[in-house]
C-alpha positions in Angstrom: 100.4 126.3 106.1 98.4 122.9 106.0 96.5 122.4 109.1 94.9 118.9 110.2 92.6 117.7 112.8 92.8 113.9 113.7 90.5 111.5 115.5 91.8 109.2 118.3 91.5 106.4 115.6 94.0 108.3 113.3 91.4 109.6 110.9 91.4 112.9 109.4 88.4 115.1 110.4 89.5 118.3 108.8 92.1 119.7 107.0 93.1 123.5 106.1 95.5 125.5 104.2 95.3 129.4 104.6 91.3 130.1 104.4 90.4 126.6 103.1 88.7 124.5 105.4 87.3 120.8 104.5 85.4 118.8 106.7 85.3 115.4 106.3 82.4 114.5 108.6 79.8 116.4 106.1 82.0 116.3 103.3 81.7 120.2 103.0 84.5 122.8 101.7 84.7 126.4 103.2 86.3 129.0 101.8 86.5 132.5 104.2 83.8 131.0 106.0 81.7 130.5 103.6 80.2 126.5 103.7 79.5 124.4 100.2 78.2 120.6 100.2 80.5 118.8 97.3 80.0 116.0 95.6 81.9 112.6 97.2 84.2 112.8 94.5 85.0 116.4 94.2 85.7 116.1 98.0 88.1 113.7 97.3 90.1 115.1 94.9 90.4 118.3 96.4 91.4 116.4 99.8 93.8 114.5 97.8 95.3 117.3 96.2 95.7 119.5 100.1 97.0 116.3 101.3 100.0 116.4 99.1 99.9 120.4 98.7 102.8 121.6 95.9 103.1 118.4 94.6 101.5 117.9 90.7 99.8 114.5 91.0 99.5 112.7 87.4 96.1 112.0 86.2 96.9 108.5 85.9 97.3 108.4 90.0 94.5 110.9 90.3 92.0 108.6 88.2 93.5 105.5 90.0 93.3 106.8 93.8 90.0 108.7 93.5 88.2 106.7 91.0 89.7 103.6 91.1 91.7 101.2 88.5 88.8 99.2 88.3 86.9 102.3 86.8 87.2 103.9 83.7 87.4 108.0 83.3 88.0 109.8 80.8 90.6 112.6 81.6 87.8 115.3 80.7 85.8 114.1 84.1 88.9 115.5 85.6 88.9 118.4 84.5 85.4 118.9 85.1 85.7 118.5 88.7 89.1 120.4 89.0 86.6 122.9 86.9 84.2 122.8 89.7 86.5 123.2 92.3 87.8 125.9 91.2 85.4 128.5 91.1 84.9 127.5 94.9 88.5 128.0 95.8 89.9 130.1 93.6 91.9 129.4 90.1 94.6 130.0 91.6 94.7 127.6 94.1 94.7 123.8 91.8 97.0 124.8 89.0 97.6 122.6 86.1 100.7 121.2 84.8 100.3 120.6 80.8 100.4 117.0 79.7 101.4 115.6 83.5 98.6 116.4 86.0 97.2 118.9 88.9 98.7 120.6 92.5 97.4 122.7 95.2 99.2 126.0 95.7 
Protein backbone atom coordinates (compact mmCIF):
# COMPACT_ATOMS: atom_id res chain seq x y z
CA UNK A 1 0.00 0.00 0.00
CA UNK A 2 1.75 3.34 -0.97
CA UNK A 3 1.21 5.92 1.56
CA UNK A 4 1.94 9.76 1.00
CA UNK A 5 2.07 12.78 3.09
CA UNK A 6 1.53 16.21 1.26
CA UNK A 7 2.28 19.80 2.17
CA UNK A 8 -0.35 22.53 1.75
CA UNK A 9 1.78 23.64 -1.40
CA UNK A 10 1.21 20.11 -2.99
CA UNK A 11 4.69 18.81 -2.19
CA UNK A 12 5.46 15.43 -1.14
CA UNK A 13 7.03 15.19 2.46
CA UNK A 14 6.98 11.49 2.79
CA UNK A 15 6.06 8.57 1.12
CA UNK A 16 5.73 4.79 2.34
CA UNK A 17 5.03 1.33 1.07
CA UNK A 18 4.67 -1.46 3.71
CA UNK A 19 7.83 -0.77 6.25
CA UNK A 20 9.56 1.72 3.86
CA UNK A 21 9.40 5.17 4.88
CA UNK A 22 11.35 8.18 2.89
CA UNK A 23 11.45 11.49 4.01
CA UNK A 24 11.97 14.11 1.87
CA UNK A 25 12.78 16.93 4.33
CA UNK A 26 16.22 15.05 5.36
CA UNK A 27 16.34 13.02 2.45
CA UNK A 28 16.56 9.90 4.73
CA UNK A 29 15.17 6.22 4.04
CA UNK A 30 13.80 3.97 6.96
CA UNK A 31 13.40 0.62 6.80
CA UNK A 32 11.46 -1.08 10.17
CA UNK A 33 12.43 1.98 11.77
CA UNK A 34 15.60 1.94 11.30
CA UNK A 35 16.94 5.68 9.73
CA UNK A 36 19.76 5.94 6.81
CA UNK A 37 21.03 9.46 5.31
CA UNK A 38 21.23 8.69 1.26
CA UNK A 39 22.86 10.29 -1.17
CA UNK A 40 20.61 13.08 -3.31
CA UNK A 41 20.61 10.83 -5.98
CA UNK A 42 19.96 7.54 -4.53
CA UNK A 43 17.00 9.34 -2.88
CA UNK A 44 15.77 10.08 -5.90
CA UNK A 45 15.72 7.14 -7.60
CA UNK A 46 14.33 5.15 -5.02
CA UNK A 47 11.45 8.00 -4.67
CA UNK A 48 11.08 7.74 -8.28
CA UNK A 49 10.78 4.11 -8.41
CA UNK A 50 7.85 4.16 -5.01
CA UNK A 51 6.21 6.81 -6.91
CA UNK A 52 5.40 4.66 -9.77
CA UNK A 53 5.50 1.28 -7.62
CA UNK A 54 5.05 -2.04 -10.14
CA UNK A 55 5.81 -0.28 -12.94
CA UNK A 56 9.55 -1.18 -14.65
CA UNK A 57 10.90 2.29 -15.55
CA UNK A 58 13.54 2.16 -18.59
CA UNK A 59 16.95 3.31 -17.85
CA UNK A 60 16.76 5.64 -20.55
CA UNK A 61 13.81 7.58 -18.46
CA UNK A 62 15.56 6.73 -15.24
CA UNK A 63 18.94 8.42 -16.47
CA UNK A 64 16.90 11.28 -18.09
CA UNK A 65 14.48 12.09 -15.03
CA UNK A 66 17.13 11.60 -12.21
CA UNK A 67 20.15 12.62 -13.90
CA UNK A 68 19.12 14.67 -16.52
CA UNK A 69 19.43 14.57 -20.54
CA UNK A 70 21.90 17.14 -20.30
CA UNK A 71 24.14 14.58 -18.31
CA UNK A 72 25.81 11.73 -19.31
CA UNK A 73 25.63 8.15 -17.24
CA UNK A 74 26.73 5.21 -17.98
CA UNK A 75 24.05 2.52 -17.23
CA UNK A 76 26.65 0.89 -14.56
CA UNK A 77 26.03 4.20 -12.30
CA UNK A 78 22.62 2.72 -12.24
CA UNK A 79 23.20 -0.17 -11.19
CA UNK A 80 25.40 0.97 -8.63
CA UNK A 81 22.88 2.92 -6.93
CA UNK A 82 20.02 0.41 -7.43
CA UNK A 83 23.12 -1.80 -5.76
CA UNK A 84 23.10 0.48 -2.90
CA UNK A 85 19.63 0.62 -2.38
CA UNK A 86 19.21 -2.57 -2.14
CA UNK A 87 20.98 -3.79 0.68
CA UNK A 88 18.92 -1.04 2.60
CA UNK A 89 15.65 -2.23 1.42
CA UNK A 90 15.87 -5.51 0.59
CA UNK A 91 16.61 -7.26 -2.93
CA UNK A 92 13.58 -8.00 -3.15
CA UNK A 93 11.99 -4.94 -3.22
CA UNK A 94 13.70 -2.98 -6.82
CA UNK A 95 13.71 -5.97 -9.08
CA UNK A 96 15.29 -5.79 -12.48
CA UNK A 97 13.83 -6.45 -15.79
CA UNK A 98 16.81 -7.67 -18.25
CA UNK A 99 17.62 -5.39 -21.05
CA UNK A 100 14.49 -2.73 -20.20
CA UNK A 101 14.90 -1.18 -16.77
CA UNK A 102 13.97 -1.31 -12.75
CA UNK A 103 10.45 -1.49 -10.50
CA UNK A 104 9.55 -1.41 -6.93
CA UNK A 105 7.65 -4.39 -5.63
Amino acid sequence: KLVMEVTNDSEVKRIKIDDIELDNSDMTISVKGKKTQVQKLEFELIYYLMQNKGKTITREILMRDIWGADVYVGCRTIDVCVCKLRKLVGSDKIKKKKNVGYSFE
